[in-house]
C-alpha positions in Angstrom: 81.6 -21.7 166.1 78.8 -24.1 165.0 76.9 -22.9 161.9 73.9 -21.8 164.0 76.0 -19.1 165.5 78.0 -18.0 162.4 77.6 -14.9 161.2 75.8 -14.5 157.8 76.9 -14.2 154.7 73.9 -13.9 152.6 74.3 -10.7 150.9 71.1 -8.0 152.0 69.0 -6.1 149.9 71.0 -3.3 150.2 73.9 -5.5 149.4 72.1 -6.7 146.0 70.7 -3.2 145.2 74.1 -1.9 145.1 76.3 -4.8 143.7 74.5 -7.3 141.0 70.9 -5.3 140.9 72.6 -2.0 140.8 71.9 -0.7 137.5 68.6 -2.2 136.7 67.3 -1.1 140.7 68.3 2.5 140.2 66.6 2.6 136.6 63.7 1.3 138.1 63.7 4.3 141.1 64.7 6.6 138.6 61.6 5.9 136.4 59.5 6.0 139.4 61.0 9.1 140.5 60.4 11.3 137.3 57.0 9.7 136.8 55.8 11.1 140.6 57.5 14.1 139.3 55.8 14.5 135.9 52.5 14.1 137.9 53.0 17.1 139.8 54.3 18.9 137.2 50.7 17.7 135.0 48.4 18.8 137.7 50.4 22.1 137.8 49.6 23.2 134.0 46.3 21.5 135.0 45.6 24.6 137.4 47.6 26.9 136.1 47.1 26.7 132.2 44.2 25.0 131.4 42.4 26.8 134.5 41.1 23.6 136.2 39.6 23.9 139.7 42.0 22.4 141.9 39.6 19.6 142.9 39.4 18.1 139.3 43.4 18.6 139.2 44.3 15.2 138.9 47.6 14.7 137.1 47.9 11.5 134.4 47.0 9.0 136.5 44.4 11.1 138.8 42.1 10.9 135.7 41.2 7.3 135.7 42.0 6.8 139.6 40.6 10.2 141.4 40.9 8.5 144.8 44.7 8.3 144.1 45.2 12.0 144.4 43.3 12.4 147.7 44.6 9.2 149.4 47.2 10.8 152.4 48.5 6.6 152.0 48.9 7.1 148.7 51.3 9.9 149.1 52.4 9.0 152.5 53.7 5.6 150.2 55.4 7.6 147.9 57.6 9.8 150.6 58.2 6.2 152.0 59.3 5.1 148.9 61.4 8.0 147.9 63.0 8.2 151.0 63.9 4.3 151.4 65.1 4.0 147.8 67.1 7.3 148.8 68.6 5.6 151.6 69.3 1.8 149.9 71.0 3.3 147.0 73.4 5.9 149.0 76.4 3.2 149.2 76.0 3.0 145.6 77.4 6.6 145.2 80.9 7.8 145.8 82.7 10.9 146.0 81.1 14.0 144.3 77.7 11.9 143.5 77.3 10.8 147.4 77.2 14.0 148.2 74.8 15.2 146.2 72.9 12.0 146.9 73.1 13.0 150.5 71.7 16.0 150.0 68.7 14.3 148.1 68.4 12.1 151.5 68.1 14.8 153.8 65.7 17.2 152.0 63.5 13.7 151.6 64.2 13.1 155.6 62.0 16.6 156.4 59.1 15.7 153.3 58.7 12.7 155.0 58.1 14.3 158.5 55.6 16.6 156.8 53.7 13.2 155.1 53.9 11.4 158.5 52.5 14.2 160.0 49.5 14.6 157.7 49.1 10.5 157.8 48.6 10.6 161.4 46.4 13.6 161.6 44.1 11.4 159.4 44.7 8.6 161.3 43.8 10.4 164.2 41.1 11.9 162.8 42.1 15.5 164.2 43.3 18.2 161.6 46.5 20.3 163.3 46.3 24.4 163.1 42.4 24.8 163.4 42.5 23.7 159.5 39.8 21.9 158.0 42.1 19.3 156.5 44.5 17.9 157.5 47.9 20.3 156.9 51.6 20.2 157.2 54.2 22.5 158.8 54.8 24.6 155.2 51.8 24.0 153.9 50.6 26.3 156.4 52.2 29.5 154.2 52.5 27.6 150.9 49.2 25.9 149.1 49.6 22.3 148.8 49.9 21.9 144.9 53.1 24.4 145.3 54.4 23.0 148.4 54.4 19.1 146.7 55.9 20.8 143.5 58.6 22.3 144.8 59.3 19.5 147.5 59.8 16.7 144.7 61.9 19.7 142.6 64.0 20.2 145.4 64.3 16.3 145.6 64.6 15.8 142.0 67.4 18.4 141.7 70.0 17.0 143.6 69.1 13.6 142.8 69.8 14.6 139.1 73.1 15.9 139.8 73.6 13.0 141.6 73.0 10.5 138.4 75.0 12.9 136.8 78.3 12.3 138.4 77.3 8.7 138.8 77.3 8.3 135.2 79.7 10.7 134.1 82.5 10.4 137.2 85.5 12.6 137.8 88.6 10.1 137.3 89.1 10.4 141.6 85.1 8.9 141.7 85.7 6.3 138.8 88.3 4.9 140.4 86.2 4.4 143.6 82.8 2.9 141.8 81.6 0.1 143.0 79.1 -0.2 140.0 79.7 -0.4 136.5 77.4 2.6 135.9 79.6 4.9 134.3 78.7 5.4 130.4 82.4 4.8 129.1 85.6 5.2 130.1 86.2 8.3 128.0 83.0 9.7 129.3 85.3 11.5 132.4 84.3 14.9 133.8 87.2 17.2 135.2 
């Protein structure tokens, strides 16, 4: 075999993310994460305790960047994002942490249907369900603001659990890291 027809060895990205870049990589999504989170959350008390109209709900960031809020990219991005980070950093997880992991990654898979199908109705430039804007499968019995709530919640949630058993493995899951994550040896969950 000559060395233009041997395979590679050149570790990939997902390689890296889950061996050396490991714990500084999943900080760095986990940041990101609770930060798209806290926005929601933010334009949430916006509405719902301060009494803003919904228009001039804008989170943190929405404040100084209004186009942000109302850029379908911008979110489209984001489920992109969540949903490839989801994906990189599964082989990272083992036992009772993959699965919740899992879980993460599939409730992200149908998000990201819902943001692809907004994306293209504005790429399009033809709004689905006689709606004036463009609108996604749930959205059509939940109001946006809710629906993005509760979809990064139910994201967030088992992602949590997920870090949780990461961190803090059962002695079966330690055993089977492939990270040096865990917080101490002693730190063992039953």
């Amino acid at each position: 075999m000559t060395a233009a027809t041997a395979p590679s060895t050149d570790p990939t990205l997902r390689d890296r993310l889950n061996g050396p870049w490991h714990r500084p990589a999943l900080r760095i999504f986990s940041i990101i994460v609770l930060t798209h989170l806290a926005e929601h959350i933010v334009q949430a008390y916006q509405v719902y305790v301060l009494g803003y109209p919904l228009m001039e709900a804008r989170g943190i960031l929405g404040q100084w960047f209004p186009w942000l809020v109302h850029s379908e990219v911008m979110h489209f991005g984001y489920a992109l994002i969540m949903l490839s980070g989801l994906w990189l950093f599964l082989p990272g997880f083992v036992g009772r942490g993959r699965k919740w992991w899992l879980a993460a990654l599939v409730i992200q898979c149908w998000h990201f249907v819902e943001h692809l199908l907004l994306q293209a109705q504005v790429i399009v430039g033809h709004n689905l369900f006689g709606k004036p804007v463009p609108t996604s499968i749930i959205q059509l019995w939940i109001p946006r603001l809710e629906l993005h709530l509760f979809y990064n919640t139910i994201v967030f949630i088992p992602m949590a659990v997920a870090m949780y058993y990461h961190l803090l493995p059962p002695a079966a899951d330690r055993a089977r890291a492939r990270c040096s994550c865990a917080l101490h040896a002693g730190a063992v969950t039953a």
